[in-house]
Backbone atoms as SQL, in Angstrom:
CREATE TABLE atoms (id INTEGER PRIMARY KEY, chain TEXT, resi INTEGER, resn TEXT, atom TEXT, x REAL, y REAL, z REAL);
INSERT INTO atoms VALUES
  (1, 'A', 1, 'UNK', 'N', 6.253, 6.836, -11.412),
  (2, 'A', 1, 'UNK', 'CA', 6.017, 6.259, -10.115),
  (3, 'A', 1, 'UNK', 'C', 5.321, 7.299, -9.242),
  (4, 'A', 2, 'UNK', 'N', 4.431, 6.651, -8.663),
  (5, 'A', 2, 'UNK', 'CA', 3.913, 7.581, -7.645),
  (6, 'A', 2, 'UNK', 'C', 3.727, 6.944, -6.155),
  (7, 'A', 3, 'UNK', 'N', 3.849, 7.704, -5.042),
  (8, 'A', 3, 'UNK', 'CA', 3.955, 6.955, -3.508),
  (9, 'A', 3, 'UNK', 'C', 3.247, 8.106, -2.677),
  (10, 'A', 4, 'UNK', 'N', 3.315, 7.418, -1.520),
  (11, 'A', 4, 'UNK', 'CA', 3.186, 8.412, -0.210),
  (12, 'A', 4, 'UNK', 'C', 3.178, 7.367, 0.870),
  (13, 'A', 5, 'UNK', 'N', 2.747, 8.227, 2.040),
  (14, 'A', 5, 'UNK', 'CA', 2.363, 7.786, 3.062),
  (15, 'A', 5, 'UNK', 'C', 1.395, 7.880, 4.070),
  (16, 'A', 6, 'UNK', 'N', 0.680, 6.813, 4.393),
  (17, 'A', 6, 'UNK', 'CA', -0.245, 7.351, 5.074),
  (18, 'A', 6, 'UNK', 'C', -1.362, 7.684, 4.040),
  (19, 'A', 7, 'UNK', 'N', -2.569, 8.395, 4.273),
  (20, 'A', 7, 'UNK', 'CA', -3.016, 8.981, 3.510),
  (21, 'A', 7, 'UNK', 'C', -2.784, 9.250, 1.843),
  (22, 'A', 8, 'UNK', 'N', -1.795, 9.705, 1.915),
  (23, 'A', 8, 'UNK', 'CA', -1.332, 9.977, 0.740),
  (24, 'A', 8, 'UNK', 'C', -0.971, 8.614, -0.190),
  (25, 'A', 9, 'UNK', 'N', -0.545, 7.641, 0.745),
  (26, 'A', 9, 'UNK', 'CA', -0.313, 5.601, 0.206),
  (27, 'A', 9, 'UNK', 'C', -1.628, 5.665, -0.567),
  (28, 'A', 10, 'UNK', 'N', -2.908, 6.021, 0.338),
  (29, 'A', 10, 'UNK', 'CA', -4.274, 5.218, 0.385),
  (30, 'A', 10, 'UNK', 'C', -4.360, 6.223, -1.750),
  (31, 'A', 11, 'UNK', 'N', -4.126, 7.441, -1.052),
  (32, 'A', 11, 'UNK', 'CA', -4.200, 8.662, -2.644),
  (33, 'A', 11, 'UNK', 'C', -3.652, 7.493, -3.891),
  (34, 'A', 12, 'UNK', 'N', -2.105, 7.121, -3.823),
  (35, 'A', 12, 'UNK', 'CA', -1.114, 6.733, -4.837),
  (36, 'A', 12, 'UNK', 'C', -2.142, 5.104, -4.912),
  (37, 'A', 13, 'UNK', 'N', -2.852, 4.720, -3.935),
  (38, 'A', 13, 'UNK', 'CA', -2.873, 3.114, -4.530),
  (39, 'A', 13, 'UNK', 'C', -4.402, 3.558, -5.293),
  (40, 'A', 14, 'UNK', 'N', -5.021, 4.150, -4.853),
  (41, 'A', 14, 'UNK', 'CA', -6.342, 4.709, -5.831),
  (42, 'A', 14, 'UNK', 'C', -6.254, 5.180, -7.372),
  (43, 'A', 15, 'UNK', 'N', -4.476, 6.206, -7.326),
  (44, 'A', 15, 'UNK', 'CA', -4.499, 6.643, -8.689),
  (45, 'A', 15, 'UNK', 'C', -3.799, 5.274, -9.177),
  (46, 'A', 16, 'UNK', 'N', -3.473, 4.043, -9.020),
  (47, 'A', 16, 'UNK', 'CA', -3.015, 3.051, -9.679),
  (48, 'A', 16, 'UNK', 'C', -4.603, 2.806, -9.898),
  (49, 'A', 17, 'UNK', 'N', -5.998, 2.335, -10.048),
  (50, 'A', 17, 'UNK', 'CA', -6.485, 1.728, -9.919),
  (51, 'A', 17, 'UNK', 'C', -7.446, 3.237, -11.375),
  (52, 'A', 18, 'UNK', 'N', -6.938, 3.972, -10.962),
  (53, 'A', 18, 'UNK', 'CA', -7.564, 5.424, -11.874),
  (54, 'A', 18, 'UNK', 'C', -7.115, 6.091, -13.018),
  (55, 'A', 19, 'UNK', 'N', -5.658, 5.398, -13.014),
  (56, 'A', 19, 'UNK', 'CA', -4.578, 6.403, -13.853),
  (57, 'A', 19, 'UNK', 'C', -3.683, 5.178, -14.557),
  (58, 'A', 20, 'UNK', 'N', -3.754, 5.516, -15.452),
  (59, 'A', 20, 'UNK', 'CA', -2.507, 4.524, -16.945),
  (60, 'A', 20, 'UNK', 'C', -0.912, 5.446, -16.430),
  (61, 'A', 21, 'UNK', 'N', -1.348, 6.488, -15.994),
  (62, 'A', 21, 'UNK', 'CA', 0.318, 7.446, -16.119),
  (63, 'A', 21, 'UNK', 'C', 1.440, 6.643, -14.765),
  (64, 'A', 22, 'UNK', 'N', 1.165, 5.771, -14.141),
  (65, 'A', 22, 'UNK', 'CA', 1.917, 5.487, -13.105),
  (66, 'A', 22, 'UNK', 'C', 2.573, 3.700, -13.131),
  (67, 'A', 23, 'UNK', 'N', 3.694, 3.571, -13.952),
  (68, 'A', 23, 'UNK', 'CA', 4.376, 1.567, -13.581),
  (69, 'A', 23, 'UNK', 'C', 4.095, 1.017, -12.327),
  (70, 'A', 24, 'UNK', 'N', 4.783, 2.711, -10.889),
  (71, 'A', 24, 'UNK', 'CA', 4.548, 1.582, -9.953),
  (72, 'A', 24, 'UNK', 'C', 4.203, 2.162, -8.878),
  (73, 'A', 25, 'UNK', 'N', 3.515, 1.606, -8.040),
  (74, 'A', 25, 'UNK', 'CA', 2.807, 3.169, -6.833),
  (75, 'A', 25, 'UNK', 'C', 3.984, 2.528, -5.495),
  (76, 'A', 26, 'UNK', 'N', 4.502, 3.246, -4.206),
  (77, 'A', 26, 'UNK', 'CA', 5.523, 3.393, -3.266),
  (78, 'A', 26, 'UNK', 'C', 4.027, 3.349, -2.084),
  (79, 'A', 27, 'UNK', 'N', 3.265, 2.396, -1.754),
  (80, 'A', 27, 'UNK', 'CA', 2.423, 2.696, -0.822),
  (81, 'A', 27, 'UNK', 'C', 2.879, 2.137, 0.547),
  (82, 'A', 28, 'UNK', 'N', 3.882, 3.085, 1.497),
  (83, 'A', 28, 'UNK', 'CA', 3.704, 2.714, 2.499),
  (84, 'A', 28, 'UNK', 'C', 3.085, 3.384, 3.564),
  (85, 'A', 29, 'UNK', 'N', 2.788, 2.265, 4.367),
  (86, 'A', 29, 'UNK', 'CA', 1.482, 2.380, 5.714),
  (87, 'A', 29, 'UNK', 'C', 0.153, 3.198, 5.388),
  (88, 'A', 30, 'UNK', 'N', -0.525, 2.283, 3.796),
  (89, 'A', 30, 'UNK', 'CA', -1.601, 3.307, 3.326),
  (90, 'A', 30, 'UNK', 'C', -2.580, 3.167, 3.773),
  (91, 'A', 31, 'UNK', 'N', -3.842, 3.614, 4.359),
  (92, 'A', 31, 'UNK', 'CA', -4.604, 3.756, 5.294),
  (93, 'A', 31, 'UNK', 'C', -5.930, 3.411, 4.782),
  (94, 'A', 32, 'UNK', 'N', -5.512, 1.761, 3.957),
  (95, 'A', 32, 'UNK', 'CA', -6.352, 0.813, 3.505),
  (96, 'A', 32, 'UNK', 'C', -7.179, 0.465, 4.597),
  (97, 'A', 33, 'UNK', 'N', -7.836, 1.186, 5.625),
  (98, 'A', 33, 'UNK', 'CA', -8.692, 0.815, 6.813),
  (99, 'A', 33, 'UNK', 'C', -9.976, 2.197, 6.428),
  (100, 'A', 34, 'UNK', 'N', -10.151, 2.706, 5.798),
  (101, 'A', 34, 'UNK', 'CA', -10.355, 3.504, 5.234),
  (102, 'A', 34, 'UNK', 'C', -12.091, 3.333, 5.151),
  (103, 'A', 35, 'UNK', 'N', -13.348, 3.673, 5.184),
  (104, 'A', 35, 'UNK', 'CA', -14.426, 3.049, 5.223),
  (105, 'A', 35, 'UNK', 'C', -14.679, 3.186, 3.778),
  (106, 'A', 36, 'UNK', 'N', -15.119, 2.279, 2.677),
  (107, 'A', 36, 'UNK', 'CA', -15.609, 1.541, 1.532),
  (108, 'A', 36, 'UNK', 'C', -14.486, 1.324, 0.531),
  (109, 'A', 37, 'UNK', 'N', -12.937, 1.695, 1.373),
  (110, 'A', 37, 'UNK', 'CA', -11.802, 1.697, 0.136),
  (111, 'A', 37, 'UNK', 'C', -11.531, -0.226, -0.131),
  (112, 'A', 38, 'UNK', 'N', -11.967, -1.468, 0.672),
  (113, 'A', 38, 'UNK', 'CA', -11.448, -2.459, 0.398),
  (114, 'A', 38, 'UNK', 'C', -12.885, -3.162, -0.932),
  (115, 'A', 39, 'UNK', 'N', -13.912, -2.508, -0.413),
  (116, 'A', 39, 'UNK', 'CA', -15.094, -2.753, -1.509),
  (117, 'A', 39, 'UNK', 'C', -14.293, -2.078, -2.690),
  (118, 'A', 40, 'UNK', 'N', -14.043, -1.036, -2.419),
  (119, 'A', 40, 'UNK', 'CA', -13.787, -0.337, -4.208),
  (120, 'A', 40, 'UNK', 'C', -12.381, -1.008, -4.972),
  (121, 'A', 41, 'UNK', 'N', -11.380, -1.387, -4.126),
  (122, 'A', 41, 'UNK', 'CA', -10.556, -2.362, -4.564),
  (123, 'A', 41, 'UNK', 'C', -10.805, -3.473, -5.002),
  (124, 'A', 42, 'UNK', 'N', -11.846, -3.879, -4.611),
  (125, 'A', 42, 'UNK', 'CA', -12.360, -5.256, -5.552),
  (126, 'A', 42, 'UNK', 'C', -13.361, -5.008, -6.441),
  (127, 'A', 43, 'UNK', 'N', -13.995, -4.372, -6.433),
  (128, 'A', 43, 'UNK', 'CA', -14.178, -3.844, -7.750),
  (129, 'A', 43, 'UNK', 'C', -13.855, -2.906, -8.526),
  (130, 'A', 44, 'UNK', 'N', -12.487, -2.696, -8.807),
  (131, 'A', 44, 'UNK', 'CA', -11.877, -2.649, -9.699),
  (132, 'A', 44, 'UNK', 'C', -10.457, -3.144, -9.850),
  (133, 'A', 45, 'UNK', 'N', -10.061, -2.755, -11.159),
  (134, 'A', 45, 'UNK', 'CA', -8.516, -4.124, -10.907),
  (135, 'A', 45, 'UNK', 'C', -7.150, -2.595, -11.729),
  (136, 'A', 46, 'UNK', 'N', -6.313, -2.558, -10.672),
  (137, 'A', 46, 'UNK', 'CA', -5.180, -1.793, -11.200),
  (138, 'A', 46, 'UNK', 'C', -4.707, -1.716, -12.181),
  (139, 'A', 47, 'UNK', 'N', -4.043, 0.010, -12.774),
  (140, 'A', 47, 'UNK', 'CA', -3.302, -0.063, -14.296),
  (141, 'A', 47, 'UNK', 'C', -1.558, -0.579, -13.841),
  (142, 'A', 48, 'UNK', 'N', -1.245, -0.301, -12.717),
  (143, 'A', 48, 'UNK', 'CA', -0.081, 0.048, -12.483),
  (144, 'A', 48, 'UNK', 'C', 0.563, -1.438, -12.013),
  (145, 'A', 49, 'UNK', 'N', 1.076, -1.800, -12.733),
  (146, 'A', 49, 'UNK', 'CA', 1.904, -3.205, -12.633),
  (147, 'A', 49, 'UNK', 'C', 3.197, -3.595, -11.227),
  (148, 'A', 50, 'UNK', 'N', 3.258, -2.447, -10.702),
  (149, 'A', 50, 'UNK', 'CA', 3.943, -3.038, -9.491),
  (150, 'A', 50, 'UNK', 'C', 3.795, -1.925, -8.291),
  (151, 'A', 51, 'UNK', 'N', 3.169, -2.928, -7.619),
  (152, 'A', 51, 'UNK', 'CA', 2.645, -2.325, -6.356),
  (153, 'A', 51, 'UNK', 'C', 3.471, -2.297, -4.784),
  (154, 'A', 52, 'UNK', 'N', 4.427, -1.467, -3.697),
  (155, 'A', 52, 'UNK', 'CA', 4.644, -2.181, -2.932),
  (156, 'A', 52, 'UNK', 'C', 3.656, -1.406, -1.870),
  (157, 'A', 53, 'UNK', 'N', 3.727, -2.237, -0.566),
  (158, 'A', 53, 'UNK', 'CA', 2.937, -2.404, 0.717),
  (159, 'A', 53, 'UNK', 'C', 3.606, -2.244, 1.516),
  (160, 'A', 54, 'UNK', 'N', 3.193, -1.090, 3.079),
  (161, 'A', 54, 'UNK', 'CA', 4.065, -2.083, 3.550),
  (162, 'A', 54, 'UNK', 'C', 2.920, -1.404, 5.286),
  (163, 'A', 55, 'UNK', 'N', 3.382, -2.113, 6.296),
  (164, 'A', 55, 'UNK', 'CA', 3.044, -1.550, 7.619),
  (165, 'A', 55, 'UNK', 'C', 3.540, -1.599, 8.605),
  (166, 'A', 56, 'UNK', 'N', 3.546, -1.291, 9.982),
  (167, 'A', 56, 'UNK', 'CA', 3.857, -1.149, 10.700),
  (168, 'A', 56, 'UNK', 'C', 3.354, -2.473, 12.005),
  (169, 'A', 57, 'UNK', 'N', 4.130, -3.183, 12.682),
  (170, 'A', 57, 'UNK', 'CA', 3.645, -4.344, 13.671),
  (171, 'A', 57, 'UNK', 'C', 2.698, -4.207, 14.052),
  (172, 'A', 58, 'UNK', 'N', 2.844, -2.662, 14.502),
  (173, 'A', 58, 'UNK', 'CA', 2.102, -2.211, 16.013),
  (174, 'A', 58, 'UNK', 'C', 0.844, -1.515, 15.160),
  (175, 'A', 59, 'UNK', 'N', 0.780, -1.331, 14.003),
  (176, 'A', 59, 'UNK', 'CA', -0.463, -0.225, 13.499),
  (177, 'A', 59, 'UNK', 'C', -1.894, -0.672, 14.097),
  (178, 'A', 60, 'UNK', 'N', -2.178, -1.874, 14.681),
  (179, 'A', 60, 'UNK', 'CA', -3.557, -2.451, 14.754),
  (180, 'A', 60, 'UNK', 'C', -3.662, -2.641, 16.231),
  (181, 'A', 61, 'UNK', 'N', -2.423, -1.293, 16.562),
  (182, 'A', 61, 'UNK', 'CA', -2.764, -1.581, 18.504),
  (183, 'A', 61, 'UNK', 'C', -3.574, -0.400, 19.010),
  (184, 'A', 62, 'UNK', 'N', -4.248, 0.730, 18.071),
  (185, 'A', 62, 'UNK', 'CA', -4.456, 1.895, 19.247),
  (186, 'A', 62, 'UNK', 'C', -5.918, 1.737, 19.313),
  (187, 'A', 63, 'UNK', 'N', -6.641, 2.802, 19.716),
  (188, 'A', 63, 'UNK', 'CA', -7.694, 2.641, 20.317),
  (189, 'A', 63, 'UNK', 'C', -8.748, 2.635, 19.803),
  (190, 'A', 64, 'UNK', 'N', -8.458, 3.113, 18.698),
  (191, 'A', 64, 'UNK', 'CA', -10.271, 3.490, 16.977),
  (192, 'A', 64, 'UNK', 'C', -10.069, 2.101, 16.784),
  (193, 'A', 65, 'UNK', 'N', -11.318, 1.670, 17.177),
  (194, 'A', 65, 'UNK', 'CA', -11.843, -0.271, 16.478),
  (195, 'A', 65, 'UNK', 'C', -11.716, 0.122, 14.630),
  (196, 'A', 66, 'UNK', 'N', -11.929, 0.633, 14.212),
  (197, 'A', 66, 'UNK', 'CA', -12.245, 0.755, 12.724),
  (198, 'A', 66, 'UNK', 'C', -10.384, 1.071, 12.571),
  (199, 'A', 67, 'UNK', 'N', -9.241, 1.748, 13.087),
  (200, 'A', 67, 'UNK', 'CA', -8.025, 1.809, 12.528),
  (201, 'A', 67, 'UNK', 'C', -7.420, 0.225, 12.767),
  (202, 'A', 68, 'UNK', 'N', -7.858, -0.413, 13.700),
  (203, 'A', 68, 'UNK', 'CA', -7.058, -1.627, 14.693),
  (204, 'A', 68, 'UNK', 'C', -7.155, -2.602, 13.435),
  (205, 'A', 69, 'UNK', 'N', -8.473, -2.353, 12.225),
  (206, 'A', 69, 'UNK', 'CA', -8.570, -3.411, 10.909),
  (207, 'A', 69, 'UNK', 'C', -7.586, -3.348, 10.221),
  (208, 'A', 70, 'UNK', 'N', -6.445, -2.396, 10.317),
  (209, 'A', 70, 'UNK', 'CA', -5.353, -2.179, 9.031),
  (210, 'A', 70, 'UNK', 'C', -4.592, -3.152, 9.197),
  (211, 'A', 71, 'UNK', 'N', -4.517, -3.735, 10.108),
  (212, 'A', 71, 'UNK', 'CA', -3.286, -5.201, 9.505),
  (213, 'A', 71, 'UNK', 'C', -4.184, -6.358, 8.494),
  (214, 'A', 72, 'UNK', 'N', -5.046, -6.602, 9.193),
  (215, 'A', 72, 'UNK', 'CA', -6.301, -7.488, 7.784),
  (216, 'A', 72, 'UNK', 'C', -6.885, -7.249, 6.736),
  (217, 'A', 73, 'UNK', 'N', -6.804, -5.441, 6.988),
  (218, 'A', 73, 'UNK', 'CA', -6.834, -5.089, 5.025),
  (219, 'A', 73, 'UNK', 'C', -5.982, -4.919, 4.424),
  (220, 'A', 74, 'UNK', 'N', -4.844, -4.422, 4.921),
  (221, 'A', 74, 'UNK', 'CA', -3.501, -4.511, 4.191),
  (222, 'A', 74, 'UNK', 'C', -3.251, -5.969, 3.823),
  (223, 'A', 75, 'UNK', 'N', -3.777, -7.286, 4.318),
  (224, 'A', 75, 'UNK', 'CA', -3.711, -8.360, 3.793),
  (225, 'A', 75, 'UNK', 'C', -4.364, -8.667, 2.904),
  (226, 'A', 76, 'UNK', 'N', -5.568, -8.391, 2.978),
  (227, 'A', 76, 'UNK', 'CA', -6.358, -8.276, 2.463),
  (228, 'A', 76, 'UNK', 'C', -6.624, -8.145, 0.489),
  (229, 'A', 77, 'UNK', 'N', -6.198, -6.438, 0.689),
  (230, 'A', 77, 'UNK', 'CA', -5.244, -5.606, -0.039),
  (231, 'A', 77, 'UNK', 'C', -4.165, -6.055, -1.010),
  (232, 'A', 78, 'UNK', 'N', -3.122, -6.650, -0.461),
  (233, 'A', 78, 'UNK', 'CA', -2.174, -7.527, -1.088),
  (234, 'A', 78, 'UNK', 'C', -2.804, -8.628, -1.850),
  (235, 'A', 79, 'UNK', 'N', -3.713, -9.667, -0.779),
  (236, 'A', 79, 'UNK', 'CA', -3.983, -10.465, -2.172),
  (237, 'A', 79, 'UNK', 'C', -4.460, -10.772, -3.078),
  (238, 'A', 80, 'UNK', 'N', -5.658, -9.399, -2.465),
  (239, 'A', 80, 'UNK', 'CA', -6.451, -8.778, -4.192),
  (240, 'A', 80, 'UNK', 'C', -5.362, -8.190, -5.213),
  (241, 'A', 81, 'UNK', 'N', -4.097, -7.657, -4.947),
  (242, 'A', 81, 'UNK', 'CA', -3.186, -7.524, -5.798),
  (243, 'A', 81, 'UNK', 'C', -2.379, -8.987, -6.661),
  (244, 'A', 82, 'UNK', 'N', -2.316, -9.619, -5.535),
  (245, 'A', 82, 'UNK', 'CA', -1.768, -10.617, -6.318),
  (246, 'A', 82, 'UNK', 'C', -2.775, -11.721, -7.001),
  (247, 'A', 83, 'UNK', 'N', -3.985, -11.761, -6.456),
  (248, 'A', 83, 'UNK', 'CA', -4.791, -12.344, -7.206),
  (249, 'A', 83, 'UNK', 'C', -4.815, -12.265, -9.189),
  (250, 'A', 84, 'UNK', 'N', -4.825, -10.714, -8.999),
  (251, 'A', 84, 'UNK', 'CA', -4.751, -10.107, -10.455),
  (252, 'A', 84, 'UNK', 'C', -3.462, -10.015, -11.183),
  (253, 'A', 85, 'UNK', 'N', -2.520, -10.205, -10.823),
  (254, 'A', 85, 'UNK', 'CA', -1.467, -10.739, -11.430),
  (255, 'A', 85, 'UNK', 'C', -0.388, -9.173, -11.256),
  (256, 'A', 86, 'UNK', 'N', -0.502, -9.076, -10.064),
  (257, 'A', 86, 'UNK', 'CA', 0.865, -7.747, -9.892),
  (258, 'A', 86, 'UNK', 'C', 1.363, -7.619, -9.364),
  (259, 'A', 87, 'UNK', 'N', 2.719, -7.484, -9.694),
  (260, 'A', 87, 'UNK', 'CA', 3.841, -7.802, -9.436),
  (261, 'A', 87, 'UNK', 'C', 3.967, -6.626, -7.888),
  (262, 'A', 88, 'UNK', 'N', 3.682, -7.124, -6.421),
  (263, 'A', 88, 'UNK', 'CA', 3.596, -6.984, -4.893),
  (264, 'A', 88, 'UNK', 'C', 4.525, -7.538, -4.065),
  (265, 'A', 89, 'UNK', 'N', 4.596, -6.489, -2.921),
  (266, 'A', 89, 'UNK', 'CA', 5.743, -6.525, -1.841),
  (267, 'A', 89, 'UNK', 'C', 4.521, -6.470, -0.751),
  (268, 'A', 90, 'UNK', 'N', 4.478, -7.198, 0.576),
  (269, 'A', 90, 'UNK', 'CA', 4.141, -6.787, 1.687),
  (270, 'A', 90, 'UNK', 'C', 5.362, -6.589, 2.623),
  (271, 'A', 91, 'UNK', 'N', 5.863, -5.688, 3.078),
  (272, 'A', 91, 'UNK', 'CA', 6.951, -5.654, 4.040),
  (273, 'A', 91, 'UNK', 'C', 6.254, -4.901, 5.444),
  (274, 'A', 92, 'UNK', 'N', 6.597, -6.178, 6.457),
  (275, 'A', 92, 'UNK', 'CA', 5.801, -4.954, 7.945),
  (276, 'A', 92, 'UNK', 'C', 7.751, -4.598, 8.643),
  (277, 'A', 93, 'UNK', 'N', 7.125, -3.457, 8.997),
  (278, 'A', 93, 'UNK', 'CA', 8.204, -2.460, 9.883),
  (279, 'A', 93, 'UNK', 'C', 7.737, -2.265, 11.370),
  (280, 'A', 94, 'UNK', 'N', 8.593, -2.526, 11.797),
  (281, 'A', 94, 'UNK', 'CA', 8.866, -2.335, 13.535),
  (282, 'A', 94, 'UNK', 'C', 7.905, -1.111, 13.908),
  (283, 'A', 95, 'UNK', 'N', 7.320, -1.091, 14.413),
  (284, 'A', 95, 'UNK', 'CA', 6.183, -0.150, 15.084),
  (285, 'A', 95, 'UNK', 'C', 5.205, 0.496, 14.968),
  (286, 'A', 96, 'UNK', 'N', 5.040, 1.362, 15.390),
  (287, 'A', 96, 'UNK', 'CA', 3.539, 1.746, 15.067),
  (288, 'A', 96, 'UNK', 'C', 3.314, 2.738, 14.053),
  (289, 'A', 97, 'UNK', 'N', 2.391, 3.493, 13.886),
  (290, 'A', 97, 'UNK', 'CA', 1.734, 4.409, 12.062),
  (291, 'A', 97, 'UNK', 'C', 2.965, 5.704, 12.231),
  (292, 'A', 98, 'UNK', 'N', 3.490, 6.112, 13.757),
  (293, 'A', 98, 'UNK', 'CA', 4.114, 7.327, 13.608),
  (294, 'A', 98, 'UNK', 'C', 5.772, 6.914, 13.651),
  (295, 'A', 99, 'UNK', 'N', 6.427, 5.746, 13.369),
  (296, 'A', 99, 'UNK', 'CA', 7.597, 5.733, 13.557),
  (297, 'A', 99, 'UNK', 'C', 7.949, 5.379, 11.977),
  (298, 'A', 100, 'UNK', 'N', 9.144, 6.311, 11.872),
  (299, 'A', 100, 'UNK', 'CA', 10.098, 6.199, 10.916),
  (300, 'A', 100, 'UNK', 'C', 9.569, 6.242, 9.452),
  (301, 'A', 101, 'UNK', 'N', 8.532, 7.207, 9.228),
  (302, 'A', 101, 'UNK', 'CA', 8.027, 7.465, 7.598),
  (303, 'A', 101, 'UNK', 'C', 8.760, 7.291, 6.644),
  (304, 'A', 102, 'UNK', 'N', 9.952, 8.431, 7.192),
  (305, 'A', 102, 'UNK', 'CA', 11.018, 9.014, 6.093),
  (306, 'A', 102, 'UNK', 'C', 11.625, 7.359, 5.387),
  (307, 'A', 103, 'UNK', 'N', 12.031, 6.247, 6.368),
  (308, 'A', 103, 'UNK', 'CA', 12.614, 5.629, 6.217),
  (309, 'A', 103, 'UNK', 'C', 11.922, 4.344, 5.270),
  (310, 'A', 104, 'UNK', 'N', 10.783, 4.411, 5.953),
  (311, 'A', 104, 'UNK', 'CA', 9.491, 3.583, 4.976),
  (312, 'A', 104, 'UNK', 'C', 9.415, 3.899, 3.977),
  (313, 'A', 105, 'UNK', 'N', 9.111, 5.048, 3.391),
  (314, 'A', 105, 'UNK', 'CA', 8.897, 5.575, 2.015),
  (315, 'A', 105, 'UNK', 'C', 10.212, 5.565, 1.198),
  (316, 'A', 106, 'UNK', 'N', 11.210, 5.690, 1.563),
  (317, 'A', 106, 'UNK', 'CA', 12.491, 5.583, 1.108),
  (318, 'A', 106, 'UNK', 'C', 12.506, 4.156, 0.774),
  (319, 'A', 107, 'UNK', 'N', 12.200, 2.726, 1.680),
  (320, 'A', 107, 'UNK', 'CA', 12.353, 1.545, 1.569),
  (321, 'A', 107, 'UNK', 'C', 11.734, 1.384, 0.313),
  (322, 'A', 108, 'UNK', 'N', 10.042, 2.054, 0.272),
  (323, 'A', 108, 'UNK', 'CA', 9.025, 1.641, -0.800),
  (324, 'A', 108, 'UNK', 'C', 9.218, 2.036, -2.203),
  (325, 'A', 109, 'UNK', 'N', 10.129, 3.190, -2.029),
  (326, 'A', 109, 'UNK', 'CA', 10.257, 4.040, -3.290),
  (327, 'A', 109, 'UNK', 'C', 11.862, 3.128, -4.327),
  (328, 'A', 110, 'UNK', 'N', 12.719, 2.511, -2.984),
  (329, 'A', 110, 'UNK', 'CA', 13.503, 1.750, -3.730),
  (330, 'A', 110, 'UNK', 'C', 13.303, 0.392, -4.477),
  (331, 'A', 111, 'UNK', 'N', 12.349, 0.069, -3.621),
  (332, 'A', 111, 'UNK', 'CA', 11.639, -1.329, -4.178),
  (333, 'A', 111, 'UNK', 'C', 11.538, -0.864, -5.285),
  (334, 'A', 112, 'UNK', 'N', 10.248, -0.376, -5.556),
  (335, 'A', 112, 'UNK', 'CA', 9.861, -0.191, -7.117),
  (336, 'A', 112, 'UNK', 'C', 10.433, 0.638, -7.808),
  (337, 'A', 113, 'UNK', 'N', 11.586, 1.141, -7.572),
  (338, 'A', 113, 'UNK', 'CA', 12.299, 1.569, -8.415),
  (339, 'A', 113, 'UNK', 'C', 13.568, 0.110, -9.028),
  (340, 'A', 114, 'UNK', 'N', 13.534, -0.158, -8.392),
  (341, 'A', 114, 'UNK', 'CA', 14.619, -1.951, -8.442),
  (342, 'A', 114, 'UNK', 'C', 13.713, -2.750, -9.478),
  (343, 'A', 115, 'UNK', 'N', 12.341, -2.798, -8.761),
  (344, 'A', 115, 'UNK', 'CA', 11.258, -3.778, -9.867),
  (345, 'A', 115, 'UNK', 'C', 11.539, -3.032, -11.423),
  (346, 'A', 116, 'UNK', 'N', 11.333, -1.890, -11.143),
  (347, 'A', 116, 'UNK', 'CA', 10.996, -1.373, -12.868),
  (348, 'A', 116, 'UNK', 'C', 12.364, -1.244, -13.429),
  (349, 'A', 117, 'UNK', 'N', 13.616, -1.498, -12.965),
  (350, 'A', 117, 'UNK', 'CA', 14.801, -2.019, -13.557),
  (351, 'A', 117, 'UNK', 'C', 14.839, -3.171, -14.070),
  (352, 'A', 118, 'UNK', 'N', 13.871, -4.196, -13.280),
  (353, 'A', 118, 'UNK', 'CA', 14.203, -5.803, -14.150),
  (354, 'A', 118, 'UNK', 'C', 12.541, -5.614, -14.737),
  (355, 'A', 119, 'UNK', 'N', 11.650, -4.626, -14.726),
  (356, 'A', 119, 'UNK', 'CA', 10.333, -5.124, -15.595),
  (357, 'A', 119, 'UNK', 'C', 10.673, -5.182, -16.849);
C-alpha cells in the first residue's frame, strides 16, 4: 500500500497508474487540480485495484481559480476510477486542504487496509 497527502496523494495515485508493486494507494486530499494530471489519468488506466479519495468541503473555496477545480476533478477522478472497474471510496471531510491531515490519512489508510482484507 502506498498513500499520502496532499501532494504526496497526487505522488501515490500516479505510482498506482506506474507501478504493479502497490494493491491499494491511501489518497487523501490529492491535489488532482494539478495542471495536465486529469488528461494523464485518462490516458492511462491503474495497476492498483483499490483506490481511496477523499477531500475536504471547503477545498474549492480559496483564492487560486486553478486550486477552486479540486472538487470537480476529484469527481472527476473517481469516475475515471470507477469507470475501469476499481474498487473506490470518495469520502469529503469537514473543511478546508489544512484541517486535520493526520486524521484523513489515518481514515484513508484504514479503508484500504479493510478492502484488502475482503479482496
Amino acid at each position: 500500500m502506498l498513500g499520502g497527502y496532499s501532494l504526496a496523494a497526487l505522488f501515490s495515485l500516479w505510482s498506482a497508474y506506474e507501478s504493479q508493486s502497490f494493491a491499494a494507494i491511501a489518497a487523501a486530499s490529492p491535489s488532482v487540480w494539478f495542471p495536465g494530471w486529469l488528461d494523464y489519468a485518462k490516458a492511462h488506466e491503474p495497476k492498483a485495484g483499490i483506490i481511496y479519495l477523499s477531500l475536504g468541503d471547503r477545498e474549492d473555496k480559496g483564492r487560486n481559480p486553478v486550486m477552486r477545480t479540486v472538487s470537480t476533478c476529484i469527481e472527476e477522478q473517481h469516475a475515471l476510477l470507477q469507470d475501469v472497474g476499481i474498487k473506490t471510496t470518495l469520502t469529503w471531510n469537514p473543511g478546508n486542504h489544512f484541517q486535520h491531515p493526520e486524521l484523513r490519512c489515518a481514515k484513508a489508510f484504514i479503508w484500504c487496509l479493510d478492502q484488502l482484507l475482503l479482496y
